[in-house]
C-alpha positions, 0 to 999 in steps of 0.5 A: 352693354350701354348706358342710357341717360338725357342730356339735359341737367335736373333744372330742364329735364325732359325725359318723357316715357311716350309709345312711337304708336301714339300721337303727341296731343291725342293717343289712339283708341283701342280700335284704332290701335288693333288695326295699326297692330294687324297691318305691322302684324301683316305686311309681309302677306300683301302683295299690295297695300290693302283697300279699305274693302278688303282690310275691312272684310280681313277684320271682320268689320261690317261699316266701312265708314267707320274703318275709313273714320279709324284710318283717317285717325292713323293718317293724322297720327303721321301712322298711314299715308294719306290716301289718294283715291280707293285704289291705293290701298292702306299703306303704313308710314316709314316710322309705323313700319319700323318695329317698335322702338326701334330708330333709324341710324342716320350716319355720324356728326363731327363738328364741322363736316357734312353728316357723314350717312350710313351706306346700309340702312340702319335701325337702333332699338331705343328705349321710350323714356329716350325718345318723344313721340315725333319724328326721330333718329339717331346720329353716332358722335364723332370729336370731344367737342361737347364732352363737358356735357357728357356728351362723347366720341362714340356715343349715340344721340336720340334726335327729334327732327324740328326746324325750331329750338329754344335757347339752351338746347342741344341741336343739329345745326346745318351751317351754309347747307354743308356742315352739320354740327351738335352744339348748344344754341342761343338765338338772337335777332342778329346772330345765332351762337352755338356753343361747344361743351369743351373749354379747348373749342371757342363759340361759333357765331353765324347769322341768322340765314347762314344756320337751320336747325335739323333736329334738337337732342332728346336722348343719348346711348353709350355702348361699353365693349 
């Protein structure tokens, strides 16, 4: 069993119920989504990524312009690569191959050390209201540097991979491009303060080009064994 909760309180809740298979600012059409169905329906049977003739031909569309039209609608939804000349074929993004809902599990975060990486690729099914329609992943907490926030030894984080952050959200924070660390950050022009959520862990304080952001948190998982 597990829990599924945000991480923000009531007053900044950000909770937001998106498919994976729809961009941010403008949802596919229905066209658009049956092609994005067919081609996760079948991949397995393509010895090669399909051109736009015979994906065309295997759709029973007559105007290959308009599929191309379609295709270019998945490609700005970040759903299919963009295509580089006719004979590369259709080929679907890492985020649209995974099947829906599900996340990669990128590795573990413990305050103060590198993130530590899965050996095996890994994926984590997710529910919608717990992640946003960008690119996300989820990393497995280590420490109790952020309990007072909920946030525990053993838990999972929903994170949205961006290099911003407004002040007050949680984020992934790489520190001098080795240590990683989930801590809720303030912003000013000469420094960057990130706090912990635990009365026993004191603030660390960096400035501004010794810290990048690597993704903010937008959901949490708790398994129950």
């Amino acid at each position: 069993m597990f829990s599924i909760g945000s991480p923000y309180p009531d007053s900044i809740e950000r909770i937001e119920n998106k498919q994976v298979s729809i961009a941010p600012d403008r949802p596919l059409t229905r066209r658009q989504q049956a092609i994005l169905d067919y081609l996760r329906e079948h991949a397995h049977e393509f010895a090669q990524p399909p051109t736009l003739d015979e994906l065309c031909r295997l759709l029973g569309l007559h105007s290959k312009g308009s599929l191309h039209k379609h295709i270019q609608a998945l490609v700005e939804a970040s759903l299919v690569e963009p295509m580089h000349g006719r004979q590369r074929g259709v080929r679907l993004t890492e985020q649209a191959a995974r099947p829906a809902g599900h996340l990669p599990l990128l590795g573990r975060i413990a305050a103060g050390r590198p993130i530590e990486a899965i050996a095996d690729s890994e994926t984590v099914e997710v529910p919608a209201a717990l992640h946003t329609a960008g690119d996300c992943y989820v990393l497995e907490v280590r420490g109790d540097s952020m309990i007072e926030d909920g946030i525990l030894d053993g838990d999972w984080v929903v994170i949205e991979r961006r290099d911003q952050a407004r002040d007050g959200e949680v984020v992934v924070a790489l520190i001098d491009d080795e240590e990683a660390t989930l801590k809720r950050i303030e912003q000013r022009s000469d420094r960057v303060v990130l706090y912990p959520a635990n009365a026993a862990h004191a603030p660390q304080v960096y400035p501004p080009d010794r810290v990048r952001i690597q993704g903010v948190l937008v959901g949490q998982m708790r398994r129950y064994r």
